[in-house]
Each structure stands twice: as C-alpha cells, then as structure tokens.
PDB file of N, CA, C and O in Angstrom:
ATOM      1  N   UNK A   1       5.359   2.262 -19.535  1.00  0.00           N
ATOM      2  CA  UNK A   1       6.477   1.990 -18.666  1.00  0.00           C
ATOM      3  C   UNK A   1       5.940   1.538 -17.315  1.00  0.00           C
ATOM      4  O   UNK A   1       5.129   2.266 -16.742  1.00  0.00           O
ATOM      5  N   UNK A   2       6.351   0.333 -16.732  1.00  0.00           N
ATOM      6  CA  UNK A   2       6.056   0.017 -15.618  1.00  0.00           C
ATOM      7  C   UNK A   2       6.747   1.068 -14.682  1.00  0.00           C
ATOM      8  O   UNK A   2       7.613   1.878 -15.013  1.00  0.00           O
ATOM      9  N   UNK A   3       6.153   0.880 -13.371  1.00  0.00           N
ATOM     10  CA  UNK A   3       6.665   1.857 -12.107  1.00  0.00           C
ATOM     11  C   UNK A   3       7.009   0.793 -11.029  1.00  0.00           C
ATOM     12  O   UNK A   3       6.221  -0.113 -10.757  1.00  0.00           O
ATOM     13  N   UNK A   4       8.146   0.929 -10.461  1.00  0.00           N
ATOM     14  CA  UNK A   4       8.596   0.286  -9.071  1.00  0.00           C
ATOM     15  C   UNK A   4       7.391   1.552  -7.884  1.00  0.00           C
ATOM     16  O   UNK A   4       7.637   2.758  -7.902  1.00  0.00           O
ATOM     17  N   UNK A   5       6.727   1.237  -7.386  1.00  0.00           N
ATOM     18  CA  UNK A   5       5.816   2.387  -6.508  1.00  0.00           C
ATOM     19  C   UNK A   5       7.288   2.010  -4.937  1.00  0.00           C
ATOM     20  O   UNK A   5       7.978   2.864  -4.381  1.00  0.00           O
ATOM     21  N   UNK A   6       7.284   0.859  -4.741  1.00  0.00           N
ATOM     22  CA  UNK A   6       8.677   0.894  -3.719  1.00  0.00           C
ATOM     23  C   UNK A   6       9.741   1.870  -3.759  1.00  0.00           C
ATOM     24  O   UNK A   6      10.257   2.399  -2.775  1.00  0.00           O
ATOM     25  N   UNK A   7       9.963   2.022  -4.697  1.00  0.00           N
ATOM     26  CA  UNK A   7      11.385   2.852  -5.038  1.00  0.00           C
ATOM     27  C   UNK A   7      10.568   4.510  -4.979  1.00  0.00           C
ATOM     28  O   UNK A   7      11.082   5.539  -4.540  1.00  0.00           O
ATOM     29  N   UNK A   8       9.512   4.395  -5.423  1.00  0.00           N
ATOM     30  CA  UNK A   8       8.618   5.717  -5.560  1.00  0.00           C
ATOM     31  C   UNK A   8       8.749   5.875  -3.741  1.00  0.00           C
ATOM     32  O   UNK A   8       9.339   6.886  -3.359  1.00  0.00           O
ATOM     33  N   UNK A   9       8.434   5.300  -3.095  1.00  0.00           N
ATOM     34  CA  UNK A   9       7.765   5.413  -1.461  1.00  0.00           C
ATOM     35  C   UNK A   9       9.302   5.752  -1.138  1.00  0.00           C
ATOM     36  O   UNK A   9       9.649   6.834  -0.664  1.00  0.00           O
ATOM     37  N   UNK A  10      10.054   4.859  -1.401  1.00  0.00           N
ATOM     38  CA  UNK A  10      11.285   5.374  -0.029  1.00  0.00           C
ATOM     39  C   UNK A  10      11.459   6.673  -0.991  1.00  0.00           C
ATOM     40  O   UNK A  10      11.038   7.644  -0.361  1.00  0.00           O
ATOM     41  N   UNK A  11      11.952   7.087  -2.370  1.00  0.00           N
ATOM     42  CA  UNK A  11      12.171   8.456  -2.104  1.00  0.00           C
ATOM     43  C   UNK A  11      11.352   9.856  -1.514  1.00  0.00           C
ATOM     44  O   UNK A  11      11.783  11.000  -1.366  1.00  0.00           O
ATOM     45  N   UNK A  12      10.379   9.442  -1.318  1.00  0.00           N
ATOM     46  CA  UNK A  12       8.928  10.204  -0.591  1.00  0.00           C
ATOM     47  C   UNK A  12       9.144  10.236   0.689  1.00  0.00           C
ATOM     48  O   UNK A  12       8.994  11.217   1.417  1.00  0.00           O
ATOM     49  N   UNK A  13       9.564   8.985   1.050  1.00  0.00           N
ATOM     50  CA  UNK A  13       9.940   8.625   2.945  1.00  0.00           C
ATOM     51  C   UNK A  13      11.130   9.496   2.944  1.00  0.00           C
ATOM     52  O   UNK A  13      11.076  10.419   3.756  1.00  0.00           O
ATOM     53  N   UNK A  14      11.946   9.432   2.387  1.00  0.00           N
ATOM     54  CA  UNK A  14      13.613  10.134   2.099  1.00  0.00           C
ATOM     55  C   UNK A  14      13.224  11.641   2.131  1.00  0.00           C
ATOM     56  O   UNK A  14      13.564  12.165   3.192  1.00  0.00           O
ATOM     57  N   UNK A  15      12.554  12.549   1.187  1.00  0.00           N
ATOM     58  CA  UNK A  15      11.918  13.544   1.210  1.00  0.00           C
ATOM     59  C   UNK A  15      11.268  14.240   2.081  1.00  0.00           C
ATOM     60  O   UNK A  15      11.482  15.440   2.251  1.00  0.00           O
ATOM     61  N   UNK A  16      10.455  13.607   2.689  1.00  0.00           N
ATOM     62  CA  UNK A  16       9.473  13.881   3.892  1.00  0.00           C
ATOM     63  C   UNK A  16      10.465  14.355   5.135  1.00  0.00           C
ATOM     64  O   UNK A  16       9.864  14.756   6.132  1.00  0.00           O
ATOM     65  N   UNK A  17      11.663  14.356   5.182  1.00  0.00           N
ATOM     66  CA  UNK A  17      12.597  15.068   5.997  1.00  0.00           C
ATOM     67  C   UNK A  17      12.902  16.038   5.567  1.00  0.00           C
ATOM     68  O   UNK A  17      13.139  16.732   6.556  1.00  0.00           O
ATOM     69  N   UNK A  18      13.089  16.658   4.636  1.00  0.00           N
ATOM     70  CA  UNK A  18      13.469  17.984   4.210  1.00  0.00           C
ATOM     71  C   UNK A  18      12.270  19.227   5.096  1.00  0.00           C
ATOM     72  O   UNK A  18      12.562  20.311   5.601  1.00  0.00           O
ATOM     73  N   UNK A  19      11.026  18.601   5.019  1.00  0.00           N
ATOM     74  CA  UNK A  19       9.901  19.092   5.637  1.00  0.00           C
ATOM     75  C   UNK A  19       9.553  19.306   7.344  1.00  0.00           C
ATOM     76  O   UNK A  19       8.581  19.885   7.829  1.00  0.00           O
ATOM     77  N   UNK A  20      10.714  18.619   8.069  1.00  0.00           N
ATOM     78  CA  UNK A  20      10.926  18.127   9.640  1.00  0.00           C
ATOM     79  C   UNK A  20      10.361  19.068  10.051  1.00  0.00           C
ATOM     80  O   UNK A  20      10.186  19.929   9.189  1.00  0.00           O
ATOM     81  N   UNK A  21       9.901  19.347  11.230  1.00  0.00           N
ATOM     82  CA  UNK A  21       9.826  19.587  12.368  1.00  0.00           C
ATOM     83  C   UNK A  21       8.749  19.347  13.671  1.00  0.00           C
ATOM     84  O   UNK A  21       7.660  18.827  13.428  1.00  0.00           O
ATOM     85  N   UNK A  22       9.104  19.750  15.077  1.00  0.00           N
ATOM     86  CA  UNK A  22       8.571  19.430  16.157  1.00  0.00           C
ATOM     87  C   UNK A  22       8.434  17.437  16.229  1.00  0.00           C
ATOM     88  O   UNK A  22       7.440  16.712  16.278  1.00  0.00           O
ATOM     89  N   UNK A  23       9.999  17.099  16.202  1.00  0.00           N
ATOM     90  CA  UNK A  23      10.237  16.166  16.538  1.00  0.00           C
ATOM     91  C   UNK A  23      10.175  15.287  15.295  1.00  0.00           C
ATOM     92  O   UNK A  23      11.076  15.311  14.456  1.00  0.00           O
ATOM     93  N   UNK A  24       9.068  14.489  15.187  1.00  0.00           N
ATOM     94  CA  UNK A  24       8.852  13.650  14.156  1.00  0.00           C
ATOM     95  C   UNK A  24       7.310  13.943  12.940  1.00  0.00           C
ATOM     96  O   UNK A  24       6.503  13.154  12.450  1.00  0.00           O
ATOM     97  N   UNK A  25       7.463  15.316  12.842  1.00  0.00           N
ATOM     98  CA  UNK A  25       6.141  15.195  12.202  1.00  0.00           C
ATOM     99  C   UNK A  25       6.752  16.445  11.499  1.00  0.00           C
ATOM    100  O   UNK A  25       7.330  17.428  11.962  1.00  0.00           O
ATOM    101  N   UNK A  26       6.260  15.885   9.543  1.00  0.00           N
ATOM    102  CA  UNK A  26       6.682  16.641   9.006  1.00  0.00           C
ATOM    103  C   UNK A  26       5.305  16.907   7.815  1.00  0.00           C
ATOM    104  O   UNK A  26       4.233  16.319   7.955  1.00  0.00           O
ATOM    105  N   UNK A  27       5.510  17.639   6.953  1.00  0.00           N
ATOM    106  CA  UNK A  27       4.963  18.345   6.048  1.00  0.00           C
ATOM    107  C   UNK A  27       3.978  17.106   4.697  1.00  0.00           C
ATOM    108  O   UNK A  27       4.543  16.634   3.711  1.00  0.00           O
ATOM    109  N   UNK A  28       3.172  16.966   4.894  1.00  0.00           N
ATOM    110  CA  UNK A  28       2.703  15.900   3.594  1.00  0.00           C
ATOM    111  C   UNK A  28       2.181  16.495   2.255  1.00  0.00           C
ATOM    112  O   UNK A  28       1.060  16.538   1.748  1.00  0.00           O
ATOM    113  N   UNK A  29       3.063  16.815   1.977  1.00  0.00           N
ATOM    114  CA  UNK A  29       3.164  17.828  -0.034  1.00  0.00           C
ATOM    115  C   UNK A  29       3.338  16.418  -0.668  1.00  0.00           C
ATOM    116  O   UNK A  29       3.288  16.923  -1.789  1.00  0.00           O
ATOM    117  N   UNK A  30       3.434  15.621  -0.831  1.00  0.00           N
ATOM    118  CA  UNK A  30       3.442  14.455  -1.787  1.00  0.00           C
ATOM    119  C   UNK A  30       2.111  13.507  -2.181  1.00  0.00           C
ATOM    120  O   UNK A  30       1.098  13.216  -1.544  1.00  0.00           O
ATOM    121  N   UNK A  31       2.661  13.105  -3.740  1.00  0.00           N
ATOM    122  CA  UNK A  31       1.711  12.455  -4.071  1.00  0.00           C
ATOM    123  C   UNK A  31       1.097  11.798  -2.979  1.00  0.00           C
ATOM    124  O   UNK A  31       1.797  11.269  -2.116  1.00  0.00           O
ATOM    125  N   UNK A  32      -0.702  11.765  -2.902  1.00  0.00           N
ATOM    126  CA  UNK A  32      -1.953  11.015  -2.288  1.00  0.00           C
ATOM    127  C   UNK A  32      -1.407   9.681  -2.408  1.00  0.00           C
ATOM    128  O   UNK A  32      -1.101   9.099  -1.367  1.00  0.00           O
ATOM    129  N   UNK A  33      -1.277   9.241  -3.267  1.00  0.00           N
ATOM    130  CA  UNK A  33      -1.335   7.976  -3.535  1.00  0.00           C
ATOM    131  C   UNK A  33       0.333   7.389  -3.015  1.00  0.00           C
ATOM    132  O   UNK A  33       0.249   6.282  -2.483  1.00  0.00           O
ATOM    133  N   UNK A  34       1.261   7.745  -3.060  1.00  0.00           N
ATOM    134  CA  UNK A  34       2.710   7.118  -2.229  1.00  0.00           C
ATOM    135  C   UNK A  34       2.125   7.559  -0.797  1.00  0.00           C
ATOM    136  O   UNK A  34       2.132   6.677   0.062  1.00  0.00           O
ATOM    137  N   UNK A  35       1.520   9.070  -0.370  1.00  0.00           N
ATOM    138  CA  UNK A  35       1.078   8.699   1.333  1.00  0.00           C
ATOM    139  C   UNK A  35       0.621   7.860   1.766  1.00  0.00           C
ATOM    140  O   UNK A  35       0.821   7.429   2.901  1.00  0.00           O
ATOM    141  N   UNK A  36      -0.244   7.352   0.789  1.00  0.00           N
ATOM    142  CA  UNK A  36      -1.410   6.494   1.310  1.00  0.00           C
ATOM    143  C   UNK A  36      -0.346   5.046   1.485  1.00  0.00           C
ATOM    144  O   UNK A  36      -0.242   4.387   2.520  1.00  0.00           O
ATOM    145  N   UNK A  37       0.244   4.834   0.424  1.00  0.00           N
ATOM    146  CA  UNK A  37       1.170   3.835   0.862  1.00  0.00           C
ATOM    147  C   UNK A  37       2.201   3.415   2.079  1.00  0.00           C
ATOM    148  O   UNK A  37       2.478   2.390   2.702  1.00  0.00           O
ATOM    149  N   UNK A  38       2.564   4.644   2.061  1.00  0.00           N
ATOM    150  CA  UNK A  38       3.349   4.555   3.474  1.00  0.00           C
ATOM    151  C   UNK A  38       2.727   4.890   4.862  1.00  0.00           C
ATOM    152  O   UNK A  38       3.310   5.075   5.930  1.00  0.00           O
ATOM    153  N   UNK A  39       1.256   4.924   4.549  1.00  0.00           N
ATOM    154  CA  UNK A  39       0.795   4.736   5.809  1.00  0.00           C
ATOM    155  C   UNK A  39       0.379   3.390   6.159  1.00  0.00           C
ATOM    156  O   UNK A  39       0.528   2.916   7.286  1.00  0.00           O
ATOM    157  N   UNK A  40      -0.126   2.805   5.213  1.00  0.00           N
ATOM    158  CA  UNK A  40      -0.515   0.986   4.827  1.00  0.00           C
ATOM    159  C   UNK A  40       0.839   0.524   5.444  1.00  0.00           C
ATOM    160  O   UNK A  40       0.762  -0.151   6.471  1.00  0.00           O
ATOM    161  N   UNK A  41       2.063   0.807   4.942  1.00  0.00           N
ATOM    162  CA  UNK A  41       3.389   0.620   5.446  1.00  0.00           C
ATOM    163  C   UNK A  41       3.725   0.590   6.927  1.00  0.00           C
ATOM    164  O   UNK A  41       4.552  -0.174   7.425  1.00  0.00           O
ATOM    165  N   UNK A  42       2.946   1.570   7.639  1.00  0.00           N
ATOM    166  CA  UNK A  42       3.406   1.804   9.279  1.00  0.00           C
ATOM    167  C   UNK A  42       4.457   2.921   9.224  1.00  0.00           C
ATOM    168  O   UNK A  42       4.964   3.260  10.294  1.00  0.00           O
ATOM    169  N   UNK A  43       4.788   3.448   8.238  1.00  0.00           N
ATOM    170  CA  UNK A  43       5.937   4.529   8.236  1.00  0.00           C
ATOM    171  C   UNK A  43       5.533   6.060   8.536  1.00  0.00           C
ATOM    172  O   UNK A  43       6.357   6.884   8.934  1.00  0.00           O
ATOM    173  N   UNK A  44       4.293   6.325   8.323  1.00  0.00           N
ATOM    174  CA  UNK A  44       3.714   8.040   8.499  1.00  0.00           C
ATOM    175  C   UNK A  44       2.151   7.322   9.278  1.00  0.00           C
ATOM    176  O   UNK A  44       1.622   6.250   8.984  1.00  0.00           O
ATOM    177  N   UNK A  45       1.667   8.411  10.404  1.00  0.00           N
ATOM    178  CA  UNK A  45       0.522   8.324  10.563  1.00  0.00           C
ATOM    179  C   UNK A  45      -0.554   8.610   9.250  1.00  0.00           C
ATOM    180  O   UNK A  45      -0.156   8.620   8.085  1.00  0.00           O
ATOM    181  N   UNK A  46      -1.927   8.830   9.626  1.00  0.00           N
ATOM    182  CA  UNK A  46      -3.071   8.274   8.332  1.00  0.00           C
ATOM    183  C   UNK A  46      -2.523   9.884   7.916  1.00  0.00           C
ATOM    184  O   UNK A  46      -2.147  10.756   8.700  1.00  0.00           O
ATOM    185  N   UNK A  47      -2.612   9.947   6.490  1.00  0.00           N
ATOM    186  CA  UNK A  47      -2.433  11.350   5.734  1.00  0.00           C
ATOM    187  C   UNK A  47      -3.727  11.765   5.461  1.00  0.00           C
ATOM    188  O   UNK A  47      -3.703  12.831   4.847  1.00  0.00           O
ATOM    189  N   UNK A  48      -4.792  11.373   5.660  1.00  0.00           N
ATOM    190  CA  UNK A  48      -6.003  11.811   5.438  1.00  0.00           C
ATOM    191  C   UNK A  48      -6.810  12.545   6.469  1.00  0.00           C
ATOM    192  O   UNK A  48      -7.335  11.983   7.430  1.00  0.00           O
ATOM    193  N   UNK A  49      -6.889  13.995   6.185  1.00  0.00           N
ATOM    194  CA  UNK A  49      -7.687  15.094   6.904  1.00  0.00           C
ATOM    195  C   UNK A  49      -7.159  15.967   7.097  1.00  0.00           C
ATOM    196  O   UNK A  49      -6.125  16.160   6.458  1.00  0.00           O
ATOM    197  N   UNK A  50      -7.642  17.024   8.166  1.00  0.00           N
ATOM    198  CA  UNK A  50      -6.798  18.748   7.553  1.00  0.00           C
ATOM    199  C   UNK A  50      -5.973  18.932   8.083  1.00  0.00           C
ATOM    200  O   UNK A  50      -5.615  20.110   8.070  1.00  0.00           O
ATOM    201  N   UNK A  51      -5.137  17.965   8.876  1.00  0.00           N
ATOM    202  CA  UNK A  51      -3.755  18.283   9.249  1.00  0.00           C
ATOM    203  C   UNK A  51      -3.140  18.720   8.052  1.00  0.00           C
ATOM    204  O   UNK A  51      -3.584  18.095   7.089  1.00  0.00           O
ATOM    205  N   UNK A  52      -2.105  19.736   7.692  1.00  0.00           N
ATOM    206  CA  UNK A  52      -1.188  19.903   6.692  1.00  0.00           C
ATOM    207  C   UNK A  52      -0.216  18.796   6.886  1.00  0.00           C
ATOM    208  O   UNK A  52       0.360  18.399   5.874  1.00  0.00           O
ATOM    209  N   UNK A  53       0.179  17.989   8.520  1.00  0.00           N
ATOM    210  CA  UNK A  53       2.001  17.331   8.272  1.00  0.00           C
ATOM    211  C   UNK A  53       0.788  16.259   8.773  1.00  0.00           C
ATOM    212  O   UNK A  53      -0.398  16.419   9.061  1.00  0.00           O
ATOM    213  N   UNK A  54       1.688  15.086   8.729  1.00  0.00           N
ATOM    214  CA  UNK A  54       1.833  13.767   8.801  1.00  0.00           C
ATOM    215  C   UNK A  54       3.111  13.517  10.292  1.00  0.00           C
ATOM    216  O   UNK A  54       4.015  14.274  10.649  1.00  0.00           O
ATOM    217  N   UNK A  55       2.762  12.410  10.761  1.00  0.00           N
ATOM    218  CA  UNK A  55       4.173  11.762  11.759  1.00  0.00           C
ATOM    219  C   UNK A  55       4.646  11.045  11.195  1.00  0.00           C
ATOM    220  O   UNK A  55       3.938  10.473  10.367  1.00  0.00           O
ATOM    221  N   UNK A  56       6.066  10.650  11.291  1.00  0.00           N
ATOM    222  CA  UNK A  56       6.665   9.501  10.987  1.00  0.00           C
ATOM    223  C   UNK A  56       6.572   8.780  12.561  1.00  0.00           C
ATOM    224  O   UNK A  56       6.723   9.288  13.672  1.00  0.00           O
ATOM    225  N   UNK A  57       6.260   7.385  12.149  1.00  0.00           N
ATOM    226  CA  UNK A  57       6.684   6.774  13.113  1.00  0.00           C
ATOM    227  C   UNK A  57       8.007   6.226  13.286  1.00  0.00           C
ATOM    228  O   UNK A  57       8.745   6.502  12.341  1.00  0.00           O
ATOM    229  N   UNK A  58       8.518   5.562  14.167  1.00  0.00           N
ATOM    230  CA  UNK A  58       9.680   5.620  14.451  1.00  0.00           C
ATOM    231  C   UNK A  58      10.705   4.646  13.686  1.00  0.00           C
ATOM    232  O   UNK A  58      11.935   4.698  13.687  1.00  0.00           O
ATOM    233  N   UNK A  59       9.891   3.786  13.063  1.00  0.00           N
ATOM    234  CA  UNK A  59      11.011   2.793  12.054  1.00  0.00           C
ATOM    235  C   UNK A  59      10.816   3.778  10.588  1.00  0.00           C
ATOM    236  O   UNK A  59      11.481   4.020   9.580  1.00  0.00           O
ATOM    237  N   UNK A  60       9.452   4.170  11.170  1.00  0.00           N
ATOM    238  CA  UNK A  60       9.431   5.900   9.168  1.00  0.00           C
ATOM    239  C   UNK A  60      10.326   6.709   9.730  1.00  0.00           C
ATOM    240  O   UNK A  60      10.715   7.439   8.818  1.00  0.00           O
ATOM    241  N   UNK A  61      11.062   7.089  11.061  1.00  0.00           N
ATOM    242  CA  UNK A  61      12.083   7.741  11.053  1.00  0.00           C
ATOM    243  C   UNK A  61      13.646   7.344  10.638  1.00  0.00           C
ATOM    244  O   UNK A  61      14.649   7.752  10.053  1.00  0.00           O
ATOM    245  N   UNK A  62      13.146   6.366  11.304  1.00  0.00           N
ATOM    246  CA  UNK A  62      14.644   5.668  11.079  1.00  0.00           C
ATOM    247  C   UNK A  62      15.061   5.269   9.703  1.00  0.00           C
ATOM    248  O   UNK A  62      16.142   5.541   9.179  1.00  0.00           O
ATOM    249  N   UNK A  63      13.458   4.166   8.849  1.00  0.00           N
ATOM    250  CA  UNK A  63      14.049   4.436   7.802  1.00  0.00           C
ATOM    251  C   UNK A  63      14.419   5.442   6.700  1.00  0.00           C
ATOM    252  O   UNK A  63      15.194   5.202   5.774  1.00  0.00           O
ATOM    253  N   UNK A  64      13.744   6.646   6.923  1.00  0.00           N
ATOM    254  CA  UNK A  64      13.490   8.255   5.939  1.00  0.00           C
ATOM    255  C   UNK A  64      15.416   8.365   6.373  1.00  0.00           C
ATOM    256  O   UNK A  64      16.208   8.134   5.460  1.00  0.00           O
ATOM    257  N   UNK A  65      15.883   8.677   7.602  1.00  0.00           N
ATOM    258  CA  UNK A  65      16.882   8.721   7.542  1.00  0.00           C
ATOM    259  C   UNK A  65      18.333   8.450   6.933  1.00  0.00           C
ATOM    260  O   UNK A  65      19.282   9.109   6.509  1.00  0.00           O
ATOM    261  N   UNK A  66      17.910   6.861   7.158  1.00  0.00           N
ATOM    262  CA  UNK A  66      18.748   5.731   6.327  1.00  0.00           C
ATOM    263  C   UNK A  66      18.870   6.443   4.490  1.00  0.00           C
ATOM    264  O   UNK A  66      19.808   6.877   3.822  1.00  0.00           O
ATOM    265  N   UNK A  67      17.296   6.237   4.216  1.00  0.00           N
ATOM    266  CA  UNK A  67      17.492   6.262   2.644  1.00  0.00           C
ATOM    267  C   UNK A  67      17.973   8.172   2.322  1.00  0.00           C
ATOM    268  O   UNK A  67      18.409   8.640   1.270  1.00  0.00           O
ATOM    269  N   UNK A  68      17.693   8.903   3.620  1.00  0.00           N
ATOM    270  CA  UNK A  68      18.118   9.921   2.601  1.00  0.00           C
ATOM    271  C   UNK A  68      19.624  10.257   2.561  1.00  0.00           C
ATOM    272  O   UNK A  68      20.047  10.923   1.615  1.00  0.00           O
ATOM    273  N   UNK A  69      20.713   9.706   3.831  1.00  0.00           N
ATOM    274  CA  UNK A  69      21.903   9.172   3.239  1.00  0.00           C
ATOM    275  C   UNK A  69      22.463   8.014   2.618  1.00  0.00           C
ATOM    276  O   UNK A  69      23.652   7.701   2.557  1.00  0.00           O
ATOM    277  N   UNK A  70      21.469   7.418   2.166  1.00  0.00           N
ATOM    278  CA  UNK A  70      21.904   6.628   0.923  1.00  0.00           C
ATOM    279  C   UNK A  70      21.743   7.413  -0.307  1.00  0.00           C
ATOM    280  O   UNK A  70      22.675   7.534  -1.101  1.00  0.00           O
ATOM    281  N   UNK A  71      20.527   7.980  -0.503  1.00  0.00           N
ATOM    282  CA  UNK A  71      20.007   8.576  -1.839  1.00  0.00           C
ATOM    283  C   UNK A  71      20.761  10.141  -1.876  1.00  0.00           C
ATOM    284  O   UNK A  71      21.353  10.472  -2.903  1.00  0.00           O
ATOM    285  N   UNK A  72      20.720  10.757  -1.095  1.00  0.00           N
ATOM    286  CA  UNK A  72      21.200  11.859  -1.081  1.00  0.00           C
ATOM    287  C   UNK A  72      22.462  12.797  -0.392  1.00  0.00           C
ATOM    288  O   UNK A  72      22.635  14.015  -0.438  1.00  0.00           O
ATOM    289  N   UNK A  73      23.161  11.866   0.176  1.00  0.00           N
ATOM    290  CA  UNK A  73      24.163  12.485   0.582  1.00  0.00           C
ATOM    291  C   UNK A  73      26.047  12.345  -0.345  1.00  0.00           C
ATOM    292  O   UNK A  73      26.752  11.360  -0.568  1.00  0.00           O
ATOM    293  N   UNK A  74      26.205  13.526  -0.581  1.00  0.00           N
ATOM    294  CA  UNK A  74      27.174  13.854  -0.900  1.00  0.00           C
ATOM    295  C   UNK A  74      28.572  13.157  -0.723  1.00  0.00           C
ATOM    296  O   UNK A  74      29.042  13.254   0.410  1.00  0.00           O
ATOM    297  N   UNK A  75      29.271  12.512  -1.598  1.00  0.00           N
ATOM    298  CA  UNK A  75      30.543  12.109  -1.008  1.00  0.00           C
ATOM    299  C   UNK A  75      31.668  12.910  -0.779  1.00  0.00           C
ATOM    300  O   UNK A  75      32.172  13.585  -1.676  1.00  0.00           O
ATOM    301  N   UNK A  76      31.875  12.893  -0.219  1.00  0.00           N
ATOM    302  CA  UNK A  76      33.281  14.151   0.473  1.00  0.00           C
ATOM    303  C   UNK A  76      34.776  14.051  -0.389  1.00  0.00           C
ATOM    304  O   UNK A  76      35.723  14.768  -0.067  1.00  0.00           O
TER     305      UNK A  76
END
C-alpha cells in the first residue's frame, strides 16, 4: 500500500497540540521520521537531541491549528 507521508505530517502537526505548552513548544512523541519531515517543512524546530518537546514555528502554529479543526473538531 502506498502512503500519502503529507497527510501522515499534517495529522502529526494536528497532534503535536494536544502536547502544548509554554507558548509554542510542545511534546515530540511521534514518529522520527514525520518529525524529521516537518522540520525540512519549517513547521517544528530540529527534533534531534535531548530536548523531550520540539517548537512550532509560527506558520507550524498556525497551521497545527487550522488542521486540528478541520480534522478534529466536533460538529455541534
């Protein structure tokens, strides 16, 4: 089965908020290989070394936002 890795990254970018805090820097529990992508991306600082979180930068905020009320929010 082929893989969209795009569709893999924004739900990871989407995710990576559940993990928030101290502004824009959240928790990096996800696959190595989608971090590594969305840092190539400009969306999270480098995920590599002993920090436990990652930053989003500010269009990785804006977009993590976007997709996680697209992907995940509830219709009323």
């Amino acid at each position: 089965m082929a893989t969209d890795t795009d569709r893999i990254d924004d739900c990871v970018l989407a995710l990576l908020l559940l993990g928030r805090h101290n502004g824009q820097r959240v928790w990096k529990s996800f696959d190595w290989d989608a971090m590594d992508r969305l840092h190539k991306k400009g969306l999270i600082s480098d995920p590599v070394g002993c920090a436990k979180s990652v930053v989003l930068t500010d269009e990785g905020l804006e977009r993590a936002e976007r997709l996680f009320c697209d992907l995940f929010a509830a219709n009323p």
